[in-house]
Structure formats: structure tokens, C-alpha cells
C-alpha positions as a Markdown table, in Angstrom:
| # | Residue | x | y | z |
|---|---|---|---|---|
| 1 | Unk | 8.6 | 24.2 | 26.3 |
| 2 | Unk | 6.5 | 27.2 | 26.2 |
| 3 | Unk | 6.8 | 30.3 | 23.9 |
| 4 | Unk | 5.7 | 33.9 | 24.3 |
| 5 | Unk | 6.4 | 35.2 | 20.3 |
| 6 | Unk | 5.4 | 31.9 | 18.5 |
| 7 | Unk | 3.4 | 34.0 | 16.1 |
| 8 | Unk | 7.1 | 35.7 | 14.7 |
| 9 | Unk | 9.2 | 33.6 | 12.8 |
| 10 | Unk | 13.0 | 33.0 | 14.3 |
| 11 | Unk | 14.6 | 36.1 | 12.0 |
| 12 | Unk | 12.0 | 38.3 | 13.5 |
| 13 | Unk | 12.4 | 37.4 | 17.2 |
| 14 | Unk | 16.5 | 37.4 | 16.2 |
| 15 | Unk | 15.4 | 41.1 | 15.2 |
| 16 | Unk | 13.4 | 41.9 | 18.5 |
| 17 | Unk | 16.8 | 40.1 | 20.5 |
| 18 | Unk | 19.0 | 43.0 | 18.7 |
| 19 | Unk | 17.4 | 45.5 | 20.3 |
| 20 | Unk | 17.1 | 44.6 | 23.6 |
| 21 | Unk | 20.5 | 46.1 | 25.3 |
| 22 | Unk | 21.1 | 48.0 | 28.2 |
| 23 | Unk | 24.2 | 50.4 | 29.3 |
| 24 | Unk | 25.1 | 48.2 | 32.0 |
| 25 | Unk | 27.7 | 44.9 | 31.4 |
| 26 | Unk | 27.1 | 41.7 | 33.2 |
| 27 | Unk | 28.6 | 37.9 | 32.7 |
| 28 | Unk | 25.7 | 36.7 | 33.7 |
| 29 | Unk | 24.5 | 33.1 | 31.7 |
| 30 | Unk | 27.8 | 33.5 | 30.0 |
| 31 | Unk | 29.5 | 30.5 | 30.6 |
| 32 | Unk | 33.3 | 31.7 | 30.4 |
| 33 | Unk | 33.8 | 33.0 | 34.0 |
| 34 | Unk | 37.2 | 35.5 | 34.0 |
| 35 | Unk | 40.5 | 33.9 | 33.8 |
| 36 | Unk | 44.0 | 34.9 | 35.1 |
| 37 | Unk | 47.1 | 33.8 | 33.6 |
| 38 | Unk | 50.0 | 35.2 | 35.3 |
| 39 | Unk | 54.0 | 34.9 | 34.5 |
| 40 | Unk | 56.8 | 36.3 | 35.2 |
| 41 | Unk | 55.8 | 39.7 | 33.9 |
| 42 | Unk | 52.7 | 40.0 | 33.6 |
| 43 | Unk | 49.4 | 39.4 | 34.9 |
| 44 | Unk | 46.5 | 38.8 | 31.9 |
| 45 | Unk | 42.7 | 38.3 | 33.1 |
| 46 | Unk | 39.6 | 37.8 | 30.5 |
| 47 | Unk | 36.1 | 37.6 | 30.3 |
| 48 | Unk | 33.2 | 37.9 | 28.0 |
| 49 | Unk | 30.5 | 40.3 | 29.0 |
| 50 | Unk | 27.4 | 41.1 | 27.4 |
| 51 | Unk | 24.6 | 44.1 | 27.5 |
| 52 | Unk | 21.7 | 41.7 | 27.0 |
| 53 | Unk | 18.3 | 42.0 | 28.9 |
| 54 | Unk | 18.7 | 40.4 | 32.6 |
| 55 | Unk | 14.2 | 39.6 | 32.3 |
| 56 | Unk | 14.7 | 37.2 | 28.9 |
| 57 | Unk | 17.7 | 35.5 | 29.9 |
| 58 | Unk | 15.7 | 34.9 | 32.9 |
| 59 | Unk | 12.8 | 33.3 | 30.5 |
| 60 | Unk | 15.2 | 29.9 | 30.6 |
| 61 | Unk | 14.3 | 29.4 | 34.5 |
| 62 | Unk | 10.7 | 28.9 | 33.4 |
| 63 | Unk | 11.2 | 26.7 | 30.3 |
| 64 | Unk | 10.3 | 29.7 | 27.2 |
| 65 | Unk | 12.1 | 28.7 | 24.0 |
| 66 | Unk | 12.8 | 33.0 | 23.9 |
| 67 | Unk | 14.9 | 32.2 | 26.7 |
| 68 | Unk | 17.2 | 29.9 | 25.0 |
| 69 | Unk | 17.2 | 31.3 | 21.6 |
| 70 | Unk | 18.1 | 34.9 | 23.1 |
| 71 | Unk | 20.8 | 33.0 | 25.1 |
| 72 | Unk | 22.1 | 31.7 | 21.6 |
| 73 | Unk | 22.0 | 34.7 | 20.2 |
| 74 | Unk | 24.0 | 36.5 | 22.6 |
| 75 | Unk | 26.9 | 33.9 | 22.6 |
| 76 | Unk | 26.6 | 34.8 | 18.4 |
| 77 | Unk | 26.3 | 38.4 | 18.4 |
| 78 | Unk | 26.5 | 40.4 | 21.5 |
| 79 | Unk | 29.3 | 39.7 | 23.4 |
| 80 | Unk | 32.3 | 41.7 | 24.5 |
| 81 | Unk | 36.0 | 40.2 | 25.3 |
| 82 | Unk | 37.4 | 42.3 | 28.3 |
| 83 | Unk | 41.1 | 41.7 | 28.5 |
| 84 | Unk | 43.8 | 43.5 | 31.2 |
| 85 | Unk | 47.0 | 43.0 | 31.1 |
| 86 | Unk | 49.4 | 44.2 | 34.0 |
| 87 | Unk | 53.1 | 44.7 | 33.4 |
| 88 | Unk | 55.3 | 44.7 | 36.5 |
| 89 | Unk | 58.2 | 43.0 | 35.0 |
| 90 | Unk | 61.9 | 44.6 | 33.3 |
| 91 | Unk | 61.9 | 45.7 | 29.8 |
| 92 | Unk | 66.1 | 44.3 | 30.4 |
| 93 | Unk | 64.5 | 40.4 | 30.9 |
| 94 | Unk | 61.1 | 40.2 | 29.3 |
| 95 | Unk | 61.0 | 38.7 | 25.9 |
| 96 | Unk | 58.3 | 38.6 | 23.5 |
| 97 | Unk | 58.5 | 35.7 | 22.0 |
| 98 | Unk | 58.5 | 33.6 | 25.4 |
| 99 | Unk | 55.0 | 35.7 | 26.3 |
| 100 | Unk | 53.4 | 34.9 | 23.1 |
| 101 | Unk | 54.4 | 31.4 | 23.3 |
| 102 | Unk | 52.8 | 30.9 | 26.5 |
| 103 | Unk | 49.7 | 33.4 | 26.4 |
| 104 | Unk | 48.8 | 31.6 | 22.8 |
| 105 | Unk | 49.4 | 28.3 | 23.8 |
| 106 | Unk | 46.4 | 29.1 | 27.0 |
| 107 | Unk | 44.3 | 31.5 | 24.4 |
| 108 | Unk | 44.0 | 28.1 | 22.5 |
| 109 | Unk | 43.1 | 26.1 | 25.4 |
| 110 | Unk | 40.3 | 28.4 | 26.1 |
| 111 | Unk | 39.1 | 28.8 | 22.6 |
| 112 | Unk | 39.0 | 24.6 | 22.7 |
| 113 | Unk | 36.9 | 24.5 | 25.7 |
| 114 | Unk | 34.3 | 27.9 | 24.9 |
| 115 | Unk | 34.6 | 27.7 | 20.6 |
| 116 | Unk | 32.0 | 30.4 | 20.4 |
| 117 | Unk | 34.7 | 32.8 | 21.9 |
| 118 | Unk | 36.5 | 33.0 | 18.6 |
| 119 | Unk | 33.5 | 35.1 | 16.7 |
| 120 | Unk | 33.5 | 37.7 | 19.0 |
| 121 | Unk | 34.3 | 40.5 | 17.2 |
| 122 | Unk | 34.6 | 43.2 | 20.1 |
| 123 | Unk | 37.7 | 43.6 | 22.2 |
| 124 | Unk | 38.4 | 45.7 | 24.9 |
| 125 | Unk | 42.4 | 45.6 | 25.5 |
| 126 | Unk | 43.8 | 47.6 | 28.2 |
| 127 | Unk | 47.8 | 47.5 | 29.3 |
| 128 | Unk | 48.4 | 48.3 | 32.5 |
| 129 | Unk | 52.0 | 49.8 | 32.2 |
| 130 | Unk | 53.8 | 49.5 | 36.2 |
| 131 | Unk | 57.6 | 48.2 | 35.7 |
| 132 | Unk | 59.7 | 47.2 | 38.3 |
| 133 | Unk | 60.8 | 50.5 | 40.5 |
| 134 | Unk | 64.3 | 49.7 | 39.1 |
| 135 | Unk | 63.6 | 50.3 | 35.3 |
| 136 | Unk | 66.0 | 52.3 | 33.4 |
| 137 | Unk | 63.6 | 53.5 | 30.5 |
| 138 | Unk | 66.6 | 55.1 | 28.2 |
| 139 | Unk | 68.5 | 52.1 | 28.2 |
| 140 | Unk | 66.1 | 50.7 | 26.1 |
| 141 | Unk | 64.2 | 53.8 | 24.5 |
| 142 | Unk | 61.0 | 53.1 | 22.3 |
| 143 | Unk | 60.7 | 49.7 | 23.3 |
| 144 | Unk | 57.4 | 50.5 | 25.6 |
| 145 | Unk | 55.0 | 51.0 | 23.1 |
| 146 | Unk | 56.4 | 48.3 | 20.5 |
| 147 | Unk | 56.2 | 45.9 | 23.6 |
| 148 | Unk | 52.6 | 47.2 | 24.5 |
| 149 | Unk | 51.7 | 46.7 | 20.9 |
| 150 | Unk | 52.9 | 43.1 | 20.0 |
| 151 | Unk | 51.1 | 42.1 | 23.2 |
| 152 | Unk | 47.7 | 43.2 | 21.6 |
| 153 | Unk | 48.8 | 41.2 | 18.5 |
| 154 | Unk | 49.0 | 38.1 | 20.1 |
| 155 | Unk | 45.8 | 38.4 | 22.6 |
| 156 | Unk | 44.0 | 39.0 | 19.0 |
| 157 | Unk | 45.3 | 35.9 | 18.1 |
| 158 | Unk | 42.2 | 34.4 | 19.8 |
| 159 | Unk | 39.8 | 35.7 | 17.4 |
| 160 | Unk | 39.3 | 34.0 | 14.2 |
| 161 | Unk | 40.4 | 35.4 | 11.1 |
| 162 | Unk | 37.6 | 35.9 | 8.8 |
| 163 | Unk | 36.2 | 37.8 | 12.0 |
| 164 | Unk | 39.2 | 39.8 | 12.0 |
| 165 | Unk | 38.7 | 40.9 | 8.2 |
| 166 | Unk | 34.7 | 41.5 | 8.2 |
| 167 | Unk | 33.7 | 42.6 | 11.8 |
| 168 | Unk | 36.0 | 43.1 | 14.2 |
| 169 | Unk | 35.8 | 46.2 | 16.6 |
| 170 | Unk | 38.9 | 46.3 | 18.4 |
| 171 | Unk | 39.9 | 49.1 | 21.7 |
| 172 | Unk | 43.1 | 49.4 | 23.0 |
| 173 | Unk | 44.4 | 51.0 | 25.5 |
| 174 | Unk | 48.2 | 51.5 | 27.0 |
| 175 | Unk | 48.0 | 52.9 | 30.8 |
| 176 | Unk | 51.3 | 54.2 | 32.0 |
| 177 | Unk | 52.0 | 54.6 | 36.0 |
| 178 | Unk | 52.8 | 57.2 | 38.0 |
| 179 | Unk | 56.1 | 56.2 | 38.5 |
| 180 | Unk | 57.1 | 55.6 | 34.8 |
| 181 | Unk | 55.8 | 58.8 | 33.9 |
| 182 | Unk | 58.4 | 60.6 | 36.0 |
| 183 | Unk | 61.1 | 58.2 | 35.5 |
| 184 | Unk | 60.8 | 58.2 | 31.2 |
| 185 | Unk | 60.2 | 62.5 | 31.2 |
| 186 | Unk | 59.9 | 61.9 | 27.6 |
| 187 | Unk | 57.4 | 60.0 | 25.8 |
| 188 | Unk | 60.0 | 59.1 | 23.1 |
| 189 | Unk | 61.8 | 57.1 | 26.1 |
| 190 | Unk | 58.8 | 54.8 | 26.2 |
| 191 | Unk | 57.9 | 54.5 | 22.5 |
| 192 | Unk | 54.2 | 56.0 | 23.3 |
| 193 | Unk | 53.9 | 57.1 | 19.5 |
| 194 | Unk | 54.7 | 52.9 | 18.2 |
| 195 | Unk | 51.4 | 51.8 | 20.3 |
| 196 | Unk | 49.5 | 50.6 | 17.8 |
């Protein structure tokens, strides 16, 4: 193993590793690859993504220690969890509970097989909101947004909860179709205000 900063100590070259970002996202060395869980409903993909430097990741083809350690420090502090969810389903036959049940029972999986991916403190979440053409958005008014919101409650299940209480850095978003903005005229008809 060779090193290129083995005159810093590791909480100095853990200080240089914090500063090297760049604007563009990549998965690359990240071991989670995106998933997709799809139900009745919906349609849920993930992945972790991170701004880290492409050159020292790349130090771990040619045995550096720097490569490794900034690989280490990335899965610790710089990654990102992207999630999308896509609703096609009815508002008349979804129910929450059965979601949650089945999205947290394949969050946990995941979180068994890549551990690290319960200290990540940022989320992206965005809700992709495309019901059924047959949706009748004032037979159920308000229930949009609540829906939209629970669903954000249970994907954060994934992160741990002392992350949740120091760190965590959450974005949602609730996206709302063409369709079902000129079927529900009104924005109390899809709950917009009980989003988060």
C-alpha cells in the first residue's frame, strides 16, 4: 500500500476529503446500485449518490491508502439518498397501511444488506403525483397531500433515529400531473396545503 499524504495525520486528510466536492452527482464506487420496488400503486426507485472527487476514488485502482480512506469517508459523510416515487394507482383502493407495510419491510432488507445507508443524513424525496385517468379527486378531498405525506414518513423510516434528531437534511417534493391539475381545479381537492 502506498500513500501520497503520510506526513498529515488521518483527521487532517478526513479535513482535506471534506473539501473535495464537485457540482456533478455520480454512484460511482458506491456500492448500492438503484433499486425499484413496484406495487400495485406505486413505483419507488433509490440510490445513493455522492459529489466526491472522480481522481481519489480512482487512487484505489493503484493501491494509495487515500483511496480507501476517501472511499470510507464518503460512505460516512457525503452521501445523498435519491428516492422517486410514482403514483398511478386510485386514491378509492390504495391504503396506507398496506404500502408502508411492504415498502418498510424492503427498506429493512436493504438497510441489512448496505448498514452504512442508515447514517445518511440527506434525502432527496420526490412524489410523482399521475392517478389513474378515472380519479374522482372530490370524492375523497384533501386526501392527496396527507397521502403524499405519510409516504415520506415511512421512506424516512430508513434512516436511523439519532440521525433523524442531530443531522438530517431532508427535501421533499410532491409533483402533480397535468391531468390532475385540470381534473382537481382546486388545490383544496387534493390536500396540497397537508404535504408535509
Amino acid at each position: 500500500t502506498r500513500q501520497l499524504l503520510h506526513r498529515l495525520p488521518a483527521e487532517l486528510r478526513n479535513e482535506v476529503y471534506s473539501h473535495l466536492s464537485t457540482s456533478a452527482t455520480t454512484t460511482r464506487s458506491i456500492p448500492l446500485k438503484l433499486k425499484t420496488y413496484t406495487t400495485a400503486h406505486t413505483t419507488v426507485q433509490l440510490c445513493a449518490v455522492h459529489r466526491g472527487s472522480p481522481g481519489l476514488l480512482a487512487l484505489r485502482n493503484y493501491a494509495f491508502l487515500e483511496g480507501d480512506e476517501y472511499r470510507a469517508w464518503l460512505l460516512a459523510h457525503g452521501l445523498e439518498v435519491w428516492i422517486s416515487v410514482h403514483f398511478t394507482g386510485h386514491l378509492h383502493t390504495y391504503s396506507h397501511t398496506h404500502w408502508a407495510a411492504k415498502t418498510s419491510a424492503s427498506l429493512r432488507k436493504l438497510a441489512k444488506k448496505f448498514p452504512w445507508l442508515t447514517t445518511v443524513a440527506t434525502y432527496d424525496i420526490r412524489i410523482l403525483w399521475e392517478p389513474r385517468a378515472e380519479w374522482k379527486p372530490i370524492a375523497r378531498p384533501g386526501k392527496s397531500g396527507a397521502v403524499a405525506s405519510a409516504m415520506v414518513g415511512t421512506l424516512l423510516g430508513l434512516q436511523c433515529p439519532t440521525v433523524q434528531r442531530k443531522k438530517a437534511d431532508v427535501k421533499a417534493q410532491m409533483c402533480v400531473s397535468r391531468f390532475t391539475q385540470l381534473a382537481g381545479p382546486s388545490r383544496m381537492h387534493l390536500g396540497l396545503e397537508t404535504f408535509l
